[in-house]
DOMAR-47147 format. One record per residue: residue number from 1; x, y, z of N, C-alpha, C, O in turn. Coordinates in nm, 2 decimals, decimal comma, padded with zeros to 4 digits. Layout:
<nodes>
<NUM; <X; Y; Z>; <X; Y; Z>; <X; Y; Z>; <X; Y; Z>>,
...
</nodes>
This chain:
<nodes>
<1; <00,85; 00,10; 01,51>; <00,70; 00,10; 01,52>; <00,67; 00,04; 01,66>; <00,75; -00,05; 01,70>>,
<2; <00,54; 00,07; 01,73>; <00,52; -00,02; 01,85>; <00,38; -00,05; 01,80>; <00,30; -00,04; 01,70>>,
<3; <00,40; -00,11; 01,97>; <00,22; -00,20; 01,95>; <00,17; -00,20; 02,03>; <00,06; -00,25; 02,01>>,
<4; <00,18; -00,16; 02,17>; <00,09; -00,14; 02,27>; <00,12; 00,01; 02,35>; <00,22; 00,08; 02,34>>,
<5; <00,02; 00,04; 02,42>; <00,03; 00,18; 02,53>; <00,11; 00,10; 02,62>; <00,14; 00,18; 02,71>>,
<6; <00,17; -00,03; 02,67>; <00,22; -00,05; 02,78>; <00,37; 00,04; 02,82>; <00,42; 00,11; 02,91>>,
<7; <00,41; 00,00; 02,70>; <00,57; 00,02; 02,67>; <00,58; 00,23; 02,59>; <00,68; 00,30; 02,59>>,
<8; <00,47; 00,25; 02,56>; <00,49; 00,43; 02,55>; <00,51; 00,51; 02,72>; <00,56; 00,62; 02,73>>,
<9; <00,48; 00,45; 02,79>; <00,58; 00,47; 02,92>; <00,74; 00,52; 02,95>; <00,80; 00,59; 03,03>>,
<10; <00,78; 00,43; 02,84>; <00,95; 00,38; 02,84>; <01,00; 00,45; 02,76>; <01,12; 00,47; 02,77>>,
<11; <00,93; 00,52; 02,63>; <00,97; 00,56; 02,52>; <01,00; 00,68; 02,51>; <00,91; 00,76; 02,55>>,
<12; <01,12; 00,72; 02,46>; <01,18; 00,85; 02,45>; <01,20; 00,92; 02,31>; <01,30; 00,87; 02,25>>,
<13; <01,14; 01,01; 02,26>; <01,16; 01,08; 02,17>; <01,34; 01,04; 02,15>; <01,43; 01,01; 02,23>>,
<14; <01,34; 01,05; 02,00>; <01,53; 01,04; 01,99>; <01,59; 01,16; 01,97>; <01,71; 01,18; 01,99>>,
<15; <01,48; 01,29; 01,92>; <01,53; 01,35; 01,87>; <01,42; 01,48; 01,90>; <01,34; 01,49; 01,99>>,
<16; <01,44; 01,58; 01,81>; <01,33; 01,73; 01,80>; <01,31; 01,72; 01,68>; <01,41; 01,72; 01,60>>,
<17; <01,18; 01,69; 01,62>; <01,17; 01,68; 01,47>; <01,14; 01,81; 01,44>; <01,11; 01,83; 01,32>>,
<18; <01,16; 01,88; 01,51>; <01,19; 02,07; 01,41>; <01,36; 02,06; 01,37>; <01,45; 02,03; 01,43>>,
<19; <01,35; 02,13; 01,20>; <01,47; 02,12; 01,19>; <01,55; 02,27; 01,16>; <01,63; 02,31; 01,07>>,
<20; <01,49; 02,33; 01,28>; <01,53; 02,45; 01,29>; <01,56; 02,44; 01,46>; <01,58; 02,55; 01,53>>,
<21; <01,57; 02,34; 01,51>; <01,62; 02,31; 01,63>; <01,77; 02,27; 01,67>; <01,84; 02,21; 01,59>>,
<22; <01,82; 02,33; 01,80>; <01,92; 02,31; 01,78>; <01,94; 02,11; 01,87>; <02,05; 02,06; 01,91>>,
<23; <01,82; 02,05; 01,88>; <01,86; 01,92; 01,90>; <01,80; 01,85; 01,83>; <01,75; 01,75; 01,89>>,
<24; <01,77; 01,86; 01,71>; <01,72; 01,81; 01,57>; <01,80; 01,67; 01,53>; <01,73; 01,57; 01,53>>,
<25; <01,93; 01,67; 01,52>; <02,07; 01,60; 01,54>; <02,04; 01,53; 01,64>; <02,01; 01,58; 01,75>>,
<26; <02,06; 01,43; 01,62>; <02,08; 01,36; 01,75>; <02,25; 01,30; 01,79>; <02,32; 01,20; 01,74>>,
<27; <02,28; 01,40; 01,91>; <02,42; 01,39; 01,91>; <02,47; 01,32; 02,02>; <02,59; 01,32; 02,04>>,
<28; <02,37; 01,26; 02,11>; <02,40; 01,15; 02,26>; <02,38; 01,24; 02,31>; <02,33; 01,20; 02,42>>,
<29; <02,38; 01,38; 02,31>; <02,36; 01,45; 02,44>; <02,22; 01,47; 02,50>; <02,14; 01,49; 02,41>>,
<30; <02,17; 01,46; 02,62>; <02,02; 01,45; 02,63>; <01,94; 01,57; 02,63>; <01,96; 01,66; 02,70>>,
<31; <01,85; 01,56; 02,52>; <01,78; 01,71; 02,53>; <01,65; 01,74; 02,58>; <01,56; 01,65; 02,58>>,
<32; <01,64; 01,85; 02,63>; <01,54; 01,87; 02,69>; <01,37; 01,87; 02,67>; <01,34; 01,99; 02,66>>,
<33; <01,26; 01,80; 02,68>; <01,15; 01,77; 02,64>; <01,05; 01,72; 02,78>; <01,09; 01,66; 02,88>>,
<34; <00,95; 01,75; 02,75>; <00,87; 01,71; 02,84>; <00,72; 01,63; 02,78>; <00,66; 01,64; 02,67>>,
<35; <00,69; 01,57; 02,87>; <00,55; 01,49; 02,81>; <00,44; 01,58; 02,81>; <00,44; 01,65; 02,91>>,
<36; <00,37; 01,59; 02,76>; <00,23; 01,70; 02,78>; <00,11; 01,64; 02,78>; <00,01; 01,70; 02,82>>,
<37; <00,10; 01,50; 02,75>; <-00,11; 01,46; 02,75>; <-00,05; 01,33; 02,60>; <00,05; 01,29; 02,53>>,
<38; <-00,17; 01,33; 02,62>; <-00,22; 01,23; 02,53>; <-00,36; 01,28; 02,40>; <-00,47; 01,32; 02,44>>,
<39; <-00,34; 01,25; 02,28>; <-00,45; 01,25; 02,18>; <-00,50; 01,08; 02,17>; <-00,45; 00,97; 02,19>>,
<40; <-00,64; 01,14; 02,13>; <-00,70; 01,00; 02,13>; <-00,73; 00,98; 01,94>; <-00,76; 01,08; 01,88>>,
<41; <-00,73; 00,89; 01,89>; <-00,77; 00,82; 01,76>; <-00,86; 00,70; 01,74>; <-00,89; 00,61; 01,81>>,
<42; <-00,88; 00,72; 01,64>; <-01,01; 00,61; 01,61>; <-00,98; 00,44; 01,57>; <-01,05; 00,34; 01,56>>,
<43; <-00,78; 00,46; 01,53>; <-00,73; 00,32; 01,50>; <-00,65; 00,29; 01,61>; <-00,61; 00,39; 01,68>>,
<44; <-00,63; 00,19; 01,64>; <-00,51; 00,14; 01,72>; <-00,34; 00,17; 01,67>; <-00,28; 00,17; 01,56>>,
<45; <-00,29; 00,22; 01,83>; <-00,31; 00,20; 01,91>; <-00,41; 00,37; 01,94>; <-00,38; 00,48; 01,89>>,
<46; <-00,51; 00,37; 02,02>; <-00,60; 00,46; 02,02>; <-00,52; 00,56; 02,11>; <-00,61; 00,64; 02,13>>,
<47; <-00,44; 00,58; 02,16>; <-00,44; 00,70; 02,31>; <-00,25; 00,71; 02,24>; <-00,17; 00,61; 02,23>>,
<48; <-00,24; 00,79; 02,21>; <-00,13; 00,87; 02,13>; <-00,04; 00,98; 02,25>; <-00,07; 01,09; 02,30>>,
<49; <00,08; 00,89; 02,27>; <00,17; 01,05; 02,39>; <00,17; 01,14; 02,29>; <00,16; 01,11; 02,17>>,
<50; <00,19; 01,26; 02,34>; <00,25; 01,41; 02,33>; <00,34; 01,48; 02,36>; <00,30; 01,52; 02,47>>,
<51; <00,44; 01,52; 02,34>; <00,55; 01,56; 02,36>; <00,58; 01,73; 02,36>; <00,50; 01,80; 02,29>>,
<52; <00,69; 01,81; 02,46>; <00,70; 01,89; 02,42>; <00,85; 01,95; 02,40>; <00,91; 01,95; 02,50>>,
<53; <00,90; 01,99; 02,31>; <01,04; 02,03; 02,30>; <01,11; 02,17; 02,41>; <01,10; 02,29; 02,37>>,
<54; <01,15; 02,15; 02,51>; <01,13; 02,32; 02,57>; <01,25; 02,40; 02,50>; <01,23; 02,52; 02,47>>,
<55; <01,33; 02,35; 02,48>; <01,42; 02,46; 02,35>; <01,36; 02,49; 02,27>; <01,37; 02,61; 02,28>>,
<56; <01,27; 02,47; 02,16>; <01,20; 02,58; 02,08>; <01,07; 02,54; 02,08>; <01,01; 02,57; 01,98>>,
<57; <00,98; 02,49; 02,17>; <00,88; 02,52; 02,23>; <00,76; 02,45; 02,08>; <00,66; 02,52; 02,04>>,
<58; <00,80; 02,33; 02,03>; <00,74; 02,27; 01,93>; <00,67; 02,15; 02,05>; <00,70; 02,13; 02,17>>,
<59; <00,58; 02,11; 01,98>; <00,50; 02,02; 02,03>; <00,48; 01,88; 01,91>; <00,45; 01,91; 01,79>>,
<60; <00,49; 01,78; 01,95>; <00,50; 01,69; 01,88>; <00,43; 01,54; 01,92>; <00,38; 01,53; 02,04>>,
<61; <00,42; 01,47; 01,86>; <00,35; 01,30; 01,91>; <00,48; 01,22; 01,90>; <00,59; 01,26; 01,87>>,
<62; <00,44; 01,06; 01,95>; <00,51; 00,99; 01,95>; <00,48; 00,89; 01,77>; <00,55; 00,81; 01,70>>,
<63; <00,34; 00,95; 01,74>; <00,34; 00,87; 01,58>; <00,38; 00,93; 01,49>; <00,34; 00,90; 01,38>>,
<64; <00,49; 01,06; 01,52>; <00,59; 01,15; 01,44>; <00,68; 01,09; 01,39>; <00,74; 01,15; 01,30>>,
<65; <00,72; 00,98; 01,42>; <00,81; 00,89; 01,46>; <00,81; 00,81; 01,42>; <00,91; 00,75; 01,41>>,
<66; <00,70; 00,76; 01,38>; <00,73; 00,61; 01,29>; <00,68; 00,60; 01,17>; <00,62; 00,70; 01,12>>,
<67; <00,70; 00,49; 01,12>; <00,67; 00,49; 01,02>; <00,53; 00,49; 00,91>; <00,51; 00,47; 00,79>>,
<68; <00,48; 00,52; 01,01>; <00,32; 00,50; 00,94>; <00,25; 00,64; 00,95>; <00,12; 00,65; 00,92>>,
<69; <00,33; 00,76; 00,99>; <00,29; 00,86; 01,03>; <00,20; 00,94; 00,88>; <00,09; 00,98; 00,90>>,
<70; <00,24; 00,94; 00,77>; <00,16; 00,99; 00,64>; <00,06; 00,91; 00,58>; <-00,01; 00,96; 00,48>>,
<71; <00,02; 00,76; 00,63>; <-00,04; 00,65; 00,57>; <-00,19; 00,69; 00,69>; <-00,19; 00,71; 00,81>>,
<72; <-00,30; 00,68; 00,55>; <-00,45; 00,66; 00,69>; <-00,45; 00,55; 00,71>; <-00,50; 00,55; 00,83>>,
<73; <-00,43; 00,42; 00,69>; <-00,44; 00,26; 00,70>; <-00,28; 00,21; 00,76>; <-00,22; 00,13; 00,70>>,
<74; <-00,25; 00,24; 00,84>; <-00,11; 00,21; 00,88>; <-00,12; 00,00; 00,87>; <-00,02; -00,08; 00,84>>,
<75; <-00,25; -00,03; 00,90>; <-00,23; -00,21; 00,87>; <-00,21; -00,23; 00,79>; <-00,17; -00,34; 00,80>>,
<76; <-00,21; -00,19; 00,64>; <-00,16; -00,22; 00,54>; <-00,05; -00,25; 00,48>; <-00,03; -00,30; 00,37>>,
<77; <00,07; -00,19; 00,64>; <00,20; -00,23; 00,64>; <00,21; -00,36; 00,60>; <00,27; -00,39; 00,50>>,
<78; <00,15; -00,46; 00,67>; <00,18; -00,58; 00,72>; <00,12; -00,65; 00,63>; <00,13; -00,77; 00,63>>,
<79; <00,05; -00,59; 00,53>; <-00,03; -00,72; 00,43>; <00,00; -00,71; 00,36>; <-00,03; -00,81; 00,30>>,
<80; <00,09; -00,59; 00,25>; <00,15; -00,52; 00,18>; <00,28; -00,63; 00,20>; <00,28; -00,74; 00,14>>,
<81; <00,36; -00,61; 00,26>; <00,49; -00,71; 00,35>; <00,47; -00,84; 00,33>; <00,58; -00,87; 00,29>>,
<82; <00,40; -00,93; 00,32>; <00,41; -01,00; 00,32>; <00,32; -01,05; 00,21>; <00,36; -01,17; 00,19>>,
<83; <00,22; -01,01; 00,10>; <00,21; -01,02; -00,02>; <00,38; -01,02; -00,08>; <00,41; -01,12; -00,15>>,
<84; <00,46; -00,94; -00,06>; <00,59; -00,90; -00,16>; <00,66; -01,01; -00,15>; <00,69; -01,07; -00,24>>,
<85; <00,70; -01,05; 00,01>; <00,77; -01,15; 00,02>; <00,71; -01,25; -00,06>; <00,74; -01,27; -00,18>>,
<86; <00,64; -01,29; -00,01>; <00,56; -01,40; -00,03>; <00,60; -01,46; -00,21>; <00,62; -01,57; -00,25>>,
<87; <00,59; -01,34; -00,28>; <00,63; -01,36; -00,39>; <00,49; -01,33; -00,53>; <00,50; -01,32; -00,65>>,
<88; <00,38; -01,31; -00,45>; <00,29; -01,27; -00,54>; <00,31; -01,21; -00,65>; <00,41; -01,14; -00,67>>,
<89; <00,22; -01,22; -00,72>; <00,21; -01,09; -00,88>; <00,09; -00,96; -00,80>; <00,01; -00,94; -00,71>>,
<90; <00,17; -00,90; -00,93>; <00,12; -00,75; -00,88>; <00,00; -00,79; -00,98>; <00,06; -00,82; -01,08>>,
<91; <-00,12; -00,81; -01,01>; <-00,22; -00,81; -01,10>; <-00,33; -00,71; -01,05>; <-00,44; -00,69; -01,12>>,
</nodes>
């Protein structure tokens, strides 16, 4: 997961999340992709890269990728987390 636009600069897709791709696998070899733009959103972090696969021509984000990609409230990670530790009851 990240937390700032500073460091999506640095950040490299690992993989082709089409799994009808032939660099779906991630096998060390480097595959080919290119950056395309940016989407914007209404939570943080607001300004979202875009990616593009040029082997099968799929287009993708960088919040494909982590872990909060199916959740609308991705902060919930963190309060969720630490309720469990913490040791609370579920009531």
């Amino acid at each position: 997961m990240y937390t700032s636009d500073s460091t999506s600069q640095f950040w490299q897709p690992p993989h082709c999340p089409n799994p009808n791709c032939k660099f779906f696998n991630p096998n060390g070899d480097p595959w080919p992709y290119k950056r395309i733009g940016f989407y914007w959103r209404k939570t943080k972090p607001n300004r979202i890269q875009r990616f593009l696969c040029l082997h099968c021509k799929r287009s993708f984000s960088r919040q494909t990728f982590s872990t909060t990609y199916w959740q609308r409230l991705a902060e919930l990670d963190a309060a969720l987390f630490m309720r469990t530790t913490g040791g609370m009851a579920n009531r």
